[in-house]
mmCIF file of the C-alpha atoms, coordinates in Angstrom:
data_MODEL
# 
_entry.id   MODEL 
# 
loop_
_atom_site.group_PDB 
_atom_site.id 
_atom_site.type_symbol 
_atom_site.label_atom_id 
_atom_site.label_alt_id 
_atom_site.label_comp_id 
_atom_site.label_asym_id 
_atom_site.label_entity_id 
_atom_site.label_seq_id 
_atom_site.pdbx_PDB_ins_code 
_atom_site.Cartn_x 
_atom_site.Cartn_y 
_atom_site.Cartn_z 
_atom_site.occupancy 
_atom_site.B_iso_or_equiv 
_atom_site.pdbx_formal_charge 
_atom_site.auth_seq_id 
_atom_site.auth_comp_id 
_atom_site.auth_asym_id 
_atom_site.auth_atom_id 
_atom_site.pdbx_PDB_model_num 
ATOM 1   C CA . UNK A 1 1   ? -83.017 27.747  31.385 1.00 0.00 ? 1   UNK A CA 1 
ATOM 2   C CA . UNK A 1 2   ? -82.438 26.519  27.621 1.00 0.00 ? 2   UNK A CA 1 
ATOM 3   C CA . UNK A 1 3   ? -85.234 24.602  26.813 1.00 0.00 ? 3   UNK A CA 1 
ATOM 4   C CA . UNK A 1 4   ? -88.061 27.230  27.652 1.00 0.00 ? 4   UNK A CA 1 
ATOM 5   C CA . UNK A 1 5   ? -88.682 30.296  25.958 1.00 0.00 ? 5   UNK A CA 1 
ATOM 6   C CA . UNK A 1 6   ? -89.291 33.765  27.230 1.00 0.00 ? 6   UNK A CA 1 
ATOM 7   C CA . UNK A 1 7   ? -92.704 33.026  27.994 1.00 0.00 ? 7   UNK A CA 1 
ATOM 8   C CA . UNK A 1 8   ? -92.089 30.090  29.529 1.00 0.00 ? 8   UNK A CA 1 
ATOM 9   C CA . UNK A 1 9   ? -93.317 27.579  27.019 1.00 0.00 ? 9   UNK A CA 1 
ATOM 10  C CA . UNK A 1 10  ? -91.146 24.681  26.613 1.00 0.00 ? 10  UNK A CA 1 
ATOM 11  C CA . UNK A 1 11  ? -89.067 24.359  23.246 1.00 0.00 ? 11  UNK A CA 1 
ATOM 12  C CA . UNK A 1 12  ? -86.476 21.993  21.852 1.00 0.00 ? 12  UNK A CA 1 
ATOM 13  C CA . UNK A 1 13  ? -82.775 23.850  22.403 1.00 0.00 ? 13  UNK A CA 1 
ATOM 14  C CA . UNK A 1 14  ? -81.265 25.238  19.023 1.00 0.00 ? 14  UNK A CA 1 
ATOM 15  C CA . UNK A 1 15  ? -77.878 23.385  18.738 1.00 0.00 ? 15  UNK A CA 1 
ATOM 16  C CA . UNK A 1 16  ? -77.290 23.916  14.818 1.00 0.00 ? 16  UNK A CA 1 
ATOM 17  C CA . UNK A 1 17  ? -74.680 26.387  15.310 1.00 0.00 ? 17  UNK A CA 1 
ATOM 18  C CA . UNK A 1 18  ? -72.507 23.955  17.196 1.00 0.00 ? 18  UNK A CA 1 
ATOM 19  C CA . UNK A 1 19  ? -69.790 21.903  15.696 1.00 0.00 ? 19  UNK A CA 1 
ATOM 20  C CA . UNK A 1 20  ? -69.743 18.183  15.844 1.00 0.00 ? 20  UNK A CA 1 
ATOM 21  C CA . UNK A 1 21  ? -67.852 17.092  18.577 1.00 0.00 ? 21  UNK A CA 1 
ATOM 22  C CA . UNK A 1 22  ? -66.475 13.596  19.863 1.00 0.00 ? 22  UNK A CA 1 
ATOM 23  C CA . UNK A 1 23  ? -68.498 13.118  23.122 1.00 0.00 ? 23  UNK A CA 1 
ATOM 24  C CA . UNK A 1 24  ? -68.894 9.524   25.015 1.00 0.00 ? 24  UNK A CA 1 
ATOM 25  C CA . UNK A 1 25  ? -71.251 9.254   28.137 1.00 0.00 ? 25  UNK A CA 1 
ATOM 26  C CA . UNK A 1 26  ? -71.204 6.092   30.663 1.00 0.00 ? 26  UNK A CA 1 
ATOM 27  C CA . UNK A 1 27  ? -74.373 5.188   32.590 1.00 0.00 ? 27  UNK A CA 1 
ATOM 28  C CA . UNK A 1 28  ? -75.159 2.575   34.713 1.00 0.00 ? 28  UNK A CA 1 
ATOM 29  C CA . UNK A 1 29  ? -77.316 0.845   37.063 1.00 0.00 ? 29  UNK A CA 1 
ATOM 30  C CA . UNK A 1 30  ? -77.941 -2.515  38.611 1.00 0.00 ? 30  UNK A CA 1 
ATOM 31  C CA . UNK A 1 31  ? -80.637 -5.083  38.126 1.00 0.00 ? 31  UNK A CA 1 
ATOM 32  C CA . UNK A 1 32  ? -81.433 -6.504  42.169 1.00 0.00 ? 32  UNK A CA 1 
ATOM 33  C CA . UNK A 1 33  ? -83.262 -10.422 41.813 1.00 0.00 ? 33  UNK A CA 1 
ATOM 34  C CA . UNK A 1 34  ? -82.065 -13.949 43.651 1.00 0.00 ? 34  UNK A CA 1 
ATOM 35  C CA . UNK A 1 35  ? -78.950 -16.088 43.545 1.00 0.00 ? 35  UNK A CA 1 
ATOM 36  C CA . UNK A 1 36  ? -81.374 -18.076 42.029 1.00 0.00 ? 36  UNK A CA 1 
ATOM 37  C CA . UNK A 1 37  ? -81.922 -16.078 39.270 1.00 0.00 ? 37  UNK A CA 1 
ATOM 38  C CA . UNK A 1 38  ? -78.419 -15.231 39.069 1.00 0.00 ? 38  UNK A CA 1 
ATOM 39  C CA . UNK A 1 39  ? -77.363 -19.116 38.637 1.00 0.00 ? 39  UNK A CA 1 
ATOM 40  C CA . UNK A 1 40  ? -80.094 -19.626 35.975 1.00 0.00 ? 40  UNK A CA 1 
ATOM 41  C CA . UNK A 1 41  ? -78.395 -16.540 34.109 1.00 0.00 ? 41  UNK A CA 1 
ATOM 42  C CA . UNK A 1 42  ? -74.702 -17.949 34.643 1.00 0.00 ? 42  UNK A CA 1 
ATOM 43  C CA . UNK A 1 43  ? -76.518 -21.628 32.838 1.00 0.00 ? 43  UNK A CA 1 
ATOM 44  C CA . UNK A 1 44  ? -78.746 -19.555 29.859 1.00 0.00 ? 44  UNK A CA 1 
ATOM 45  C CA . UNK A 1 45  ? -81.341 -21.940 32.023 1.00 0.00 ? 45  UNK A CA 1 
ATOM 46  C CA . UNK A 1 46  ? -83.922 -18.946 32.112 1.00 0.00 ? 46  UNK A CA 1 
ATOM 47  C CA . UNK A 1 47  ? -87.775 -20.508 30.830 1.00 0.00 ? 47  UNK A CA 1 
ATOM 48  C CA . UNK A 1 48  ? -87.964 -17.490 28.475 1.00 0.00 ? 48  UNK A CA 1 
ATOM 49  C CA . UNK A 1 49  ? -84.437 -18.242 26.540 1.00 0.00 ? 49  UNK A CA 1 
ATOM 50  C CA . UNK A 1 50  ? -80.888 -16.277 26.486 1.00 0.00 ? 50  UNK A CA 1 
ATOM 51  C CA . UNK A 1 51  ? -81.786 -13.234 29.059 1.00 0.00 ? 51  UNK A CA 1 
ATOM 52  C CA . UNK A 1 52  ? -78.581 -11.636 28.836 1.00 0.00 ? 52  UNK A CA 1 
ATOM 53  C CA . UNK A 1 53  ? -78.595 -11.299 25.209 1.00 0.00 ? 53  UNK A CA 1 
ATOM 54  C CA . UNK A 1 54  ? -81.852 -9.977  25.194 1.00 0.00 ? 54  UNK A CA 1 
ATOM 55  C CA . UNK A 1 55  ? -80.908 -7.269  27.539 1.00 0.00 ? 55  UNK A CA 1 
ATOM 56  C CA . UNK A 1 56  ? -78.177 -6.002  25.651 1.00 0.00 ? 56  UNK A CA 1 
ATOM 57  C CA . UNK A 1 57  ? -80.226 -5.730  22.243 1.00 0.00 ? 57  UNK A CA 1 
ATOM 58  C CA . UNK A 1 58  ? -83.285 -4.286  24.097 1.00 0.00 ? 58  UNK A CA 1 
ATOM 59  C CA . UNK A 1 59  ? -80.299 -1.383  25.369 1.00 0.00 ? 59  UNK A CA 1 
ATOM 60  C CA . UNK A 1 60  ? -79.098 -0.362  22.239 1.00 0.00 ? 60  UNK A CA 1 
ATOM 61  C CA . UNK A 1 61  ? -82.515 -0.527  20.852 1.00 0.00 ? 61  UNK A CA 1 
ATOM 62  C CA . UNK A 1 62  ? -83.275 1.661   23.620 1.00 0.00 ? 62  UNK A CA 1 
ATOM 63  C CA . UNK A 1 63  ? -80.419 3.930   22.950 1.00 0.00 ? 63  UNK A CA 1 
ATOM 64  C CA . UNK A 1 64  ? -81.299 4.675   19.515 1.00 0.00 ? 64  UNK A CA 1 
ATOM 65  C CA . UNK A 1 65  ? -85.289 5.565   19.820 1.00 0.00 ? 65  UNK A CA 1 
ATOM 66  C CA . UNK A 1 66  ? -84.155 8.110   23.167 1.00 0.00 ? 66  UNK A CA 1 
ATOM 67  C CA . UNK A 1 67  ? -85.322 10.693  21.308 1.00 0.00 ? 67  UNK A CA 1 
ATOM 68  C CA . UNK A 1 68  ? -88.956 9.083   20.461 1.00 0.00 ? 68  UNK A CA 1 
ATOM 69  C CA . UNK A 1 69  ? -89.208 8.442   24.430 1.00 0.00 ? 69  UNK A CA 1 
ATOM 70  C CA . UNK A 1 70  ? -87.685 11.196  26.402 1.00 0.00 ? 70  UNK A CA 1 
ATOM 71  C CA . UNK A 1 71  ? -89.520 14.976  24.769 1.00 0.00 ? 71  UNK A CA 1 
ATOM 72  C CA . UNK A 1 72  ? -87.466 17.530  23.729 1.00 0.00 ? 72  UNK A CA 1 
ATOM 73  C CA . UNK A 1 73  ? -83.955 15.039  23.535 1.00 0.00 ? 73  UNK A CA 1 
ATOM 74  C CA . UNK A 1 74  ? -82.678 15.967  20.101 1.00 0.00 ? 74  UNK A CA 1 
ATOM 75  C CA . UNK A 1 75  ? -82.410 12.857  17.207 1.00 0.00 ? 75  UNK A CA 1 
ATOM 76  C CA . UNK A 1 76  ? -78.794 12.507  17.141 1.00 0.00 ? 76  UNK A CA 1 
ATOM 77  C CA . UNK A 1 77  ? -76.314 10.084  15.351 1.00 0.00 ? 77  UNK A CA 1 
ATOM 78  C CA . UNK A 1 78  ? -75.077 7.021   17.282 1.00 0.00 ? 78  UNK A CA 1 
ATOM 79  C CA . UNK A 1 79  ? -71.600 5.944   16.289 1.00 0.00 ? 79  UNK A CA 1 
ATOM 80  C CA . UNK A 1 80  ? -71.406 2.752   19.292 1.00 0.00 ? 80  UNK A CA 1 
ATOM 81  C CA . UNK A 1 81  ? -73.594 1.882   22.099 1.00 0.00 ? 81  UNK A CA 1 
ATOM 82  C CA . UNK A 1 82  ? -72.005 -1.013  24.416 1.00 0.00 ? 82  UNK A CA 1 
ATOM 83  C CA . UNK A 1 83  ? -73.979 -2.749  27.002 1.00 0.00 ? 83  UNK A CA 1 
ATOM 84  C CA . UNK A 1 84  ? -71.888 -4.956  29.747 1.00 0.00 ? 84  UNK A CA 1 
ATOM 85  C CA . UNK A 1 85  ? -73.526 -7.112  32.300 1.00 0.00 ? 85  UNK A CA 1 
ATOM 86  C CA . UNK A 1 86  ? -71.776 -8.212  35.074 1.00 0.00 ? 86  UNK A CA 1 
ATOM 87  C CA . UNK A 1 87  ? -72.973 -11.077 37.180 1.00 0.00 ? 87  UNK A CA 1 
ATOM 88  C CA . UNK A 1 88  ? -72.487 -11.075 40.801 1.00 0.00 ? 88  UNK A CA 1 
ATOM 89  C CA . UNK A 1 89  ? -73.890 -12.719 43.909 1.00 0.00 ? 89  UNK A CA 1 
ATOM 90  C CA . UNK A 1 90  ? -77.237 -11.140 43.962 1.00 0.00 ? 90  UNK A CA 1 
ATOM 91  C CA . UNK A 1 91  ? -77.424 -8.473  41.309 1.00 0.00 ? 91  UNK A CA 1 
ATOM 92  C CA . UNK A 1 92  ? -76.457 -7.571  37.342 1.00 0.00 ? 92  UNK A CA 1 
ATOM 93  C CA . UNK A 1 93  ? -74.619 -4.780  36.813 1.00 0.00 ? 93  UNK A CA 1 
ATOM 94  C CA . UNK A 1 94  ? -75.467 -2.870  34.067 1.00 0.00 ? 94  UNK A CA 1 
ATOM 95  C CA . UNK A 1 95  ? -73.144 -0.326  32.331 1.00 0.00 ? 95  UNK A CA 1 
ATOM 96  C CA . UNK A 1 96  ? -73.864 1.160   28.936 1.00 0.00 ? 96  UNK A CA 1 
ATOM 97  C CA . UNK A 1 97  ? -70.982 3.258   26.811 1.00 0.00 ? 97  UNK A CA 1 
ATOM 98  C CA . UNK A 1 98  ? -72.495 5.924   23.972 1.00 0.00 ? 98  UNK A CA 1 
ATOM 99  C CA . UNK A 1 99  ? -70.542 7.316   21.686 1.00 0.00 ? 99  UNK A CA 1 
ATOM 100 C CA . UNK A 1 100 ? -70.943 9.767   19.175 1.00 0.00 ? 100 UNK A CA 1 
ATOM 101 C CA . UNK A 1 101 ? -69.532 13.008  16.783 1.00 0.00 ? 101 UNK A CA 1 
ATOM 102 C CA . UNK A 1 102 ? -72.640 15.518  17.069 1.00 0.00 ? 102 UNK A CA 1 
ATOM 103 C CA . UNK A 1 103 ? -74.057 18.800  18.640 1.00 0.00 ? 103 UNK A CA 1 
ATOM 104 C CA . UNK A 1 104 ? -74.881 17.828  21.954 1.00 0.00 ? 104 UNK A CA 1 
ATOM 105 C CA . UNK A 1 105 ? -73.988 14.946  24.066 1.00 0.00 ? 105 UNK A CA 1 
ATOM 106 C CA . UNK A 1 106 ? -75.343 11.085  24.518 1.00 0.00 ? 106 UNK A CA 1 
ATOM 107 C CA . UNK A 1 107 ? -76.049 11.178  28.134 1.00 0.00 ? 107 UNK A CA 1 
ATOM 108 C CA . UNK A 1 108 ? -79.820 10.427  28.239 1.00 0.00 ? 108 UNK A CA 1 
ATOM 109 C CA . UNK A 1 109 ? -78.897 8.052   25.244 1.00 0.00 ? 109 UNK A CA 1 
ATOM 110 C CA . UNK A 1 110 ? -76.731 5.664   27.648 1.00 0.00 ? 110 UNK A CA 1 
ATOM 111 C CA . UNK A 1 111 ? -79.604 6.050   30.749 1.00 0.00 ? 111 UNK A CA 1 
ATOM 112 C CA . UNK A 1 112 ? -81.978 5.121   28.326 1.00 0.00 ? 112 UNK A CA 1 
ATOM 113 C CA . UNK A 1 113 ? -80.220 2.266   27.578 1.00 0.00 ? 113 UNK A CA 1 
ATOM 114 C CA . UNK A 1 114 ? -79.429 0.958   31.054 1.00 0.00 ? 114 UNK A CA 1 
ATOM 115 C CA . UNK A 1 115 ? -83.007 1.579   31.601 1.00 0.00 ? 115 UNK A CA 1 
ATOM 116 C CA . UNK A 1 116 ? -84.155 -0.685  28.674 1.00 0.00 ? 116 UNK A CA 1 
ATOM 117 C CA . UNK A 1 117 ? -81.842 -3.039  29.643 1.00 0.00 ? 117 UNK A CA 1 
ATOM 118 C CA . UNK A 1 118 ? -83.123 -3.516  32.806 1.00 0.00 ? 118 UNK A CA 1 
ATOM 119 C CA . UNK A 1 119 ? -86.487 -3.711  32.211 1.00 0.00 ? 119 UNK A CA 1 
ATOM 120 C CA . UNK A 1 120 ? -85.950 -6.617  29.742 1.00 0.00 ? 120 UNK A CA 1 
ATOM 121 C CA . UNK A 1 121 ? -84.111 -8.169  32.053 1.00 0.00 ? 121 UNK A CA 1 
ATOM 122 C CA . UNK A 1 122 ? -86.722 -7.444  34.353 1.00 0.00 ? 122 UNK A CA 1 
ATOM 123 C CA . UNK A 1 123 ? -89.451 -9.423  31.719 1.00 0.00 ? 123 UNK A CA 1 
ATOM 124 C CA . UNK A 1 124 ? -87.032 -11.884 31.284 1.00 0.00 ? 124 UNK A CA 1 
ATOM 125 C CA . UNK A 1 125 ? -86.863 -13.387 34.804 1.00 0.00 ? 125 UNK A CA 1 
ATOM 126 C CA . UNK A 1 126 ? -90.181 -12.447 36.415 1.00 0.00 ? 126 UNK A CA 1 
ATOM 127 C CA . UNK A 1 127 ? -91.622 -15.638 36.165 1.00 0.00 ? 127 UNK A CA 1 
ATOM 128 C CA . UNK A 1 128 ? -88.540 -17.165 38.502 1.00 0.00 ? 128 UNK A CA 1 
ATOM 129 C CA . UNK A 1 129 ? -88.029 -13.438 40.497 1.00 0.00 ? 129 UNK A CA 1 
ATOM 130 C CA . UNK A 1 130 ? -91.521 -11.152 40.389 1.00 0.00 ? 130 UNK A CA 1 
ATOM 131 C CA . UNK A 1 131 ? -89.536 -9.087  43.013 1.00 0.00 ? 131 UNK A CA 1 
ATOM 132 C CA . UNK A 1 132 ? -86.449 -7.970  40.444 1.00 0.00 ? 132 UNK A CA 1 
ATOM 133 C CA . UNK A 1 133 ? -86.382 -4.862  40.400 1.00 0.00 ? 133 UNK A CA 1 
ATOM 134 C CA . UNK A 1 134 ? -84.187 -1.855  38.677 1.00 0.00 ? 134 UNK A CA 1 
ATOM 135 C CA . UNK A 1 135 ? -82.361 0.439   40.678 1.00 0.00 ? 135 UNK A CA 1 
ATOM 136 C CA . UNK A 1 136 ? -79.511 3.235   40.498 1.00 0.00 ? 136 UNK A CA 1 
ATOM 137 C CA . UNK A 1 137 ? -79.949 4.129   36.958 1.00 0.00 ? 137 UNK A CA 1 
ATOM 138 C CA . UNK A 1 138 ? -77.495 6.950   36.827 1.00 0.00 ? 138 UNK A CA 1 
ATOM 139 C CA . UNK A 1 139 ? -74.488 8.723   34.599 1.00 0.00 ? 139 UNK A CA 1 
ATOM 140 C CA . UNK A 1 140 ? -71.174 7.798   35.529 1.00 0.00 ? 140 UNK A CA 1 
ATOM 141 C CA . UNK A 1 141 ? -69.056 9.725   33.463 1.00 0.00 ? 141 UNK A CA 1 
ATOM 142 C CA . UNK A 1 142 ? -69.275 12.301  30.294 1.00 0.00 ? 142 UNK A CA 1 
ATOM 143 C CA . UNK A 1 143 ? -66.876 13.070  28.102 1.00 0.00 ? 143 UNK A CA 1 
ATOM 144 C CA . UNK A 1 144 ? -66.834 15.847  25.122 1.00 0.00 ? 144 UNK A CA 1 
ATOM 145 C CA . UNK A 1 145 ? -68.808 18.975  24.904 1.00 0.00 ? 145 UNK A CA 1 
ATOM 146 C CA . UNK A 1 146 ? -68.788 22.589  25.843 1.00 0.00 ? 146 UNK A CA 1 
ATOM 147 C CA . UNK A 1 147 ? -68.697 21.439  29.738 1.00 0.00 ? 147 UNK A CA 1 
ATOM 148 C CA . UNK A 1 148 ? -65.771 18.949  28.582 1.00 0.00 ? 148 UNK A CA 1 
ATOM 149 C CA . UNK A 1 149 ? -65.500 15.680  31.318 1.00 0.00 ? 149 UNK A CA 1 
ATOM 150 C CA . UNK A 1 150 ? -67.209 14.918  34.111 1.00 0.00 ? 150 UNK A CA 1 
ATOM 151 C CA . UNK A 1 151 ? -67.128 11.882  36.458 1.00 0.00 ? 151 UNK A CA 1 
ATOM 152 C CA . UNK A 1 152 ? -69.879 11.033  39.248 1.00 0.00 ? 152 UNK A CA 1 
ATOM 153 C CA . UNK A 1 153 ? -68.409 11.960  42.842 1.00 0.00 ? 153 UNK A CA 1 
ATOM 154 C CA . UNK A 1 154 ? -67.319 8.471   44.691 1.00 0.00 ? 154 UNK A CA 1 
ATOM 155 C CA . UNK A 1 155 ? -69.800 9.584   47.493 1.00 0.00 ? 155 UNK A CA 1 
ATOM 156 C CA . UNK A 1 156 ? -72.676 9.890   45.091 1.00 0.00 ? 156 UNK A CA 1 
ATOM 157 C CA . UNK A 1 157 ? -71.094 6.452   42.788 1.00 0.00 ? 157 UNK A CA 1 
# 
């Protein structure tokens, strides 16, 4: 286990001696409220202004303090976070790309995100959907690194 030390205590991995690598990581996750909801989102006719937009800030804000929030992830450089919401019937879909050329890779940078952006979303529409609720907040792919690609199984998706 890398990020204890021989006696157990936990410590922050040593990645100088890596190169810089390209290395992108997809998460997502999925934002469940109304078709009411849903429709004021389609309009921008939320009480508390442009949800959507305020989602995808509060996810790359989210991205970039990671390592503030989650202990022992390391401060690394972020060269493009993307968040996408997709509307559907009864649900926002929420998938965030990171991307950057470091030591180690952006995965809990693009969970972090999703997870922001949800719970924005989340303070956005409360007063129309208390219920809303953030579920599924997972990686979907990873891309760079020592371990090279990986993509979530379809029967774990």
């Amino acid at each position: 286990m890398t990020h204890v030390d021989s006696a157990g205590a936990a410590r922050m991995v040593d990645v100088s001696a890596k190169e810089p690598t390209g290395r992108r990581a997809i998460a997502g996750g999925t934002l469940w409220t109304t078709a009411e909801v849903i429709d004021l989102l389609r309009r921008d006719g939320l009480p508390k202004g442009d949800a959507l937009a305020i989602g995808r800030i509060a996810g790359i804000m989210g991205a970039k303090r990671t390592p503030d929030l989650i202990p022992l992830c390391h401060p690394i450089a972020l060269h493009g976070v993307t968040v996408d919401l997709e509307l559907r019937e009864t649900t926002v879909d929420i998938t965030v790309t990171a991307k950057t050329a470091d030591r180690t890779g952006v995965e809990m940078e693009a969970l972090t995100a999703v997870a922001t952006a949800g719970l924005a979303l989340i303070d956005m529409v409360k007063a129309v959907d208390p219920a809303a609720s953030l579920e599924g907040v997972r990686v979907l792919r990873k891309e760079g690194g020592k371990t090279g690609d990986w993509t979530r199984p379809a029967d774990r998706a």
